[in-house]
C-alpha positions in Angstrom: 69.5 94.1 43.1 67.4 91.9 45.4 63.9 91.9 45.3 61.7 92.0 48.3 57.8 90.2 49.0 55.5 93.2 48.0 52.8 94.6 50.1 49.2 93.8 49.7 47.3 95.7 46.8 51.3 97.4 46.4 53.9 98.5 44.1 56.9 96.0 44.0 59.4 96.7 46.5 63.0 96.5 45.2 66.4 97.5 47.0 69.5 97.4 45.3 72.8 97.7 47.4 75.6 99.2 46.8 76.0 102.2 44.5 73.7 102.2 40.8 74.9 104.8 38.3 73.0 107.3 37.4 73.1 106.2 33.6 72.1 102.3 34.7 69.8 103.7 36.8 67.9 105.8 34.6 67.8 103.4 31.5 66.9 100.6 33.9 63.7 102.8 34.4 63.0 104.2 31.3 63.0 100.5 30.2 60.8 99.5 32.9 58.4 102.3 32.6 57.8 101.5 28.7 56.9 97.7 30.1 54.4 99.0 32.2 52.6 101.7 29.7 52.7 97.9 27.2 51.0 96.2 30.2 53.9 94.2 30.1 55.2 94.8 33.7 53.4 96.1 37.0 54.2 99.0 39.3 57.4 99.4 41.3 59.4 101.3 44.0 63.1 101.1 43.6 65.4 101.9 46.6 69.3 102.6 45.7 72.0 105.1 46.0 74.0 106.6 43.2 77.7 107.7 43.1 78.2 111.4 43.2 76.3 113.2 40.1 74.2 116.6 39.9 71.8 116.1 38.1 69.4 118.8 35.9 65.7 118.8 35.8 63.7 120.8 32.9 63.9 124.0 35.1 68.0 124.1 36.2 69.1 127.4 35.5 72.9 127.2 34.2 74.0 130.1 37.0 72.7 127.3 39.7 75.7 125.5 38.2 78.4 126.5 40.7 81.3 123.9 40.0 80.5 122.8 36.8 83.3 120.8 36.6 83.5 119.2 40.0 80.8 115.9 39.2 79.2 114.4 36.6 76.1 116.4 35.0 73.1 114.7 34.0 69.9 115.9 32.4 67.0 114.3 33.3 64.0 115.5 32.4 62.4 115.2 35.2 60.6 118.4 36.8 62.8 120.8 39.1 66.5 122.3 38.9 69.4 120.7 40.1 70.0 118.4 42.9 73.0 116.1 44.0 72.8 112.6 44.3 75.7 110.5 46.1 76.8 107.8 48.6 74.7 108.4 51.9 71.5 109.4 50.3 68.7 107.4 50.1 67.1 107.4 46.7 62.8 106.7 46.2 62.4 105.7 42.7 58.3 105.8 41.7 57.2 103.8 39.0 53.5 104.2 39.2 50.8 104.0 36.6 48.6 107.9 37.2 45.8 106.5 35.3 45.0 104.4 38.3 45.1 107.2 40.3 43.3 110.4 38.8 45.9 111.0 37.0 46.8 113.6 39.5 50.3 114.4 39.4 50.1 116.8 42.3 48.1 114.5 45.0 51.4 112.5 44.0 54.0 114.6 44.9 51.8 115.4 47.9 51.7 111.6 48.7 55.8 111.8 48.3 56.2 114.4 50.8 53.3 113.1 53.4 55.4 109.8 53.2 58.6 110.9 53.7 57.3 113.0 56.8 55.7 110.0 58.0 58.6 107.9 57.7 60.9 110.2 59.4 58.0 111.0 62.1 58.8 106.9 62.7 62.6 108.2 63.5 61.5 110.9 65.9 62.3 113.4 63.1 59.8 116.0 62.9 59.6 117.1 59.3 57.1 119.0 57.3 56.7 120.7 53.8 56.7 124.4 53.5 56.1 127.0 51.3 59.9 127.7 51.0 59.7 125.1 48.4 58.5 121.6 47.4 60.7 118.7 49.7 61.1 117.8 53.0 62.0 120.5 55.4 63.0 120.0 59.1 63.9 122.9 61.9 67.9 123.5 62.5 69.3 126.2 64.9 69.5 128.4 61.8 66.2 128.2 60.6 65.0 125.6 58.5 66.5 123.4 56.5 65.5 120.9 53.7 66.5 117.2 53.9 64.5 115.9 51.1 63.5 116.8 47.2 61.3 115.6 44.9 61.2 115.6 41.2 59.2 113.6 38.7 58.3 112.9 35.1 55.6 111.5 33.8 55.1 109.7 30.6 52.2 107.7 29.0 51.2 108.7 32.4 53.3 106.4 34.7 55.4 108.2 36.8 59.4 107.4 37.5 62.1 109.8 39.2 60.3 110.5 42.7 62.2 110.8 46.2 65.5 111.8 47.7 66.6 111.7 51.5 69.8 112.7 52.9 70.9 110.2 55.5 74.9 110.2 55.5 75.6 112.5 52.5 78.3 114.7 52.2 76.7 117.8 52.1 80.0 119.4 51.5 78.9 118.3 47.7 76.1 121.0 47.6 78.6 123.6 47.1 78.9 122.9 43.7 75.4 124.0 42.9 72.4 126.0 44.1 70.3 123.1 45.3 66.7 123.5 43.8 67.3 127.0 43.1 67.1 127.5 46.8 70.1 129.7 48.1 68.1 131.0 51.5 68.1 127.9 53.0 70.8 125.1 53.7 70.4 121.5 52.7 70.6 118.8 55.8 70.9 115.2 56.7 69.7 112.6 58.9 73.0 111.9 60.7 73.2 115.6 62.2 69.7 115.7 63.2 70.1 111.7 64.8 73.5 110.3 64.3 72.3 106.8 65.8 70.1 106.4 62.5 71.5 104.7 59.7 70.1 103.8 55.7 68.6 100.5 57.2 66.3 102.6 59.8 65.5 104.6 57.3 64.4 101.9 54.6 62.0 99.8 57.3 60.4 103.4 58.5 59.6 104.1 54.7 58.6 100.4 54.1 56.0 100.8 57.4 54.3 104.4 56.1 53.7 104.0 52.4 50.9 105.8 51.6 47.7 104.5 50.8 47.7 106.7 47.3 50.7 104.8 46.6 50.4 101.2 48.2 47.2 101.2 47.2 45.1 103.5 44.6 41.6 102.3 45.6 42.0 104.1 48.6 41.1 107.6 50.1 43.7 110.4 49.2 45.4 112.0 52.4 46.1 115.3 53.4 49.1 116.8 53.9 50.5 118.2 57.2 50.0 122.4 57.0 52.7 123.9 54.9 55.5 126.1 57.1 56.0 129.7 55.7 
């Protein structure tokens, strides 16, 4: 794990390489985010990938469970269903303290979803949310199709969970559940929509479009781009 310079009036930046567990992952912010409600630590955004793992938010509905047995099965307790996390997917860890920032929950999740459309807007990707579901949506030839999810928890009023983008992933791991309790609509990835893009594109478009909500609370609140039905 490898620290990098952080941005003016920003969250620390911090990429780890490889692959984190889930476990390591998850204690490593549970820790941190009881450092920062202490005052003991300031705010952070963690970039990593995790080994193959479902994981269960405090909405995943057991009959989403397809393969029960094929991967590991977390529960989280962050909000939403279940999701897959694995090699090729670029994981957006939030540790932010609300109370800086309305304690608004949903202008955050808003500010997840503007930034991950702005970042792939960067890429020539033109994504946008839509009422099919909170995430990142994109246009295939069979509709749409959503490329990123969001789930969060909040406690003492800093956030941690946050982002998900599929850059490489094997979407092939999807069978195994009902991803967000969406069945109508697949899941996609970066590499089919632009196979020259890889992680490291990825990482500096995300670095160049943080938010102001989130790089810097003292700012104005941004809109979102209009929903797609």
């Amino acid at each position: 794990m490898h620290a990098e310079p952080t941005l003016p009036c920003s969250p620390e930046w911090q990429v780890s390489p490889g692959l984190t567990g889930y476990a390591e992952a998850l204690e490593a912010m549970q820790a941190h985010v009881a450092r920062m409600a202490d005052g003991l630590a300031g705010e952070r955004l963690w970039l990593l990938e995790h080994p193959a793992t479902i994981t269960a938010g405090t909405s995943a509905d057991a009959a989403d469970l397809l393969q029960p047995d094929r991967f590991p099965v977390v529960a989280t307790g962050r909000g939403g269903r279940f999701t897959y996390h694995g090699p090729g997917q670029r994981i957006v860890y939030v540790m932010l303290d609300l109370s800086r920032r309305g304690h608004d929950v949903r202008a955050l999740v808003a500010a997840l979803e503007a930034w991950a459309i702005a970042a792939l807007g960067q890429l020539g990707i033109a994504a946008f949310t839509s009422d099919a579901g909170t995430g990142i949506w994109v246009d295939t030839e069979h509709g749409i199709g959503k490329i990123g999810a969001i789930g969060l928890r909040v406690r003492r009023w800093i956030s941690f969970h946050g982002l998900a983008l599929n850059v490489t992933t094997d979407l092939a791991a999807y069978d195994a559940i009902i991803p967000c309790g969406i069945a109508a609509h697949p899941v996609v990835r970066l590499a089919d929509l632009r196979p020259e893009l890889d992680m490291a594109m990825l990482d500096a478009a995300l670095r160049a479009t943080v938010p102001p909500f989130i790089a810097d609370p003292a700012l104005p609140k941004h809109g979102l781009p209009q929903r797609h039905s």
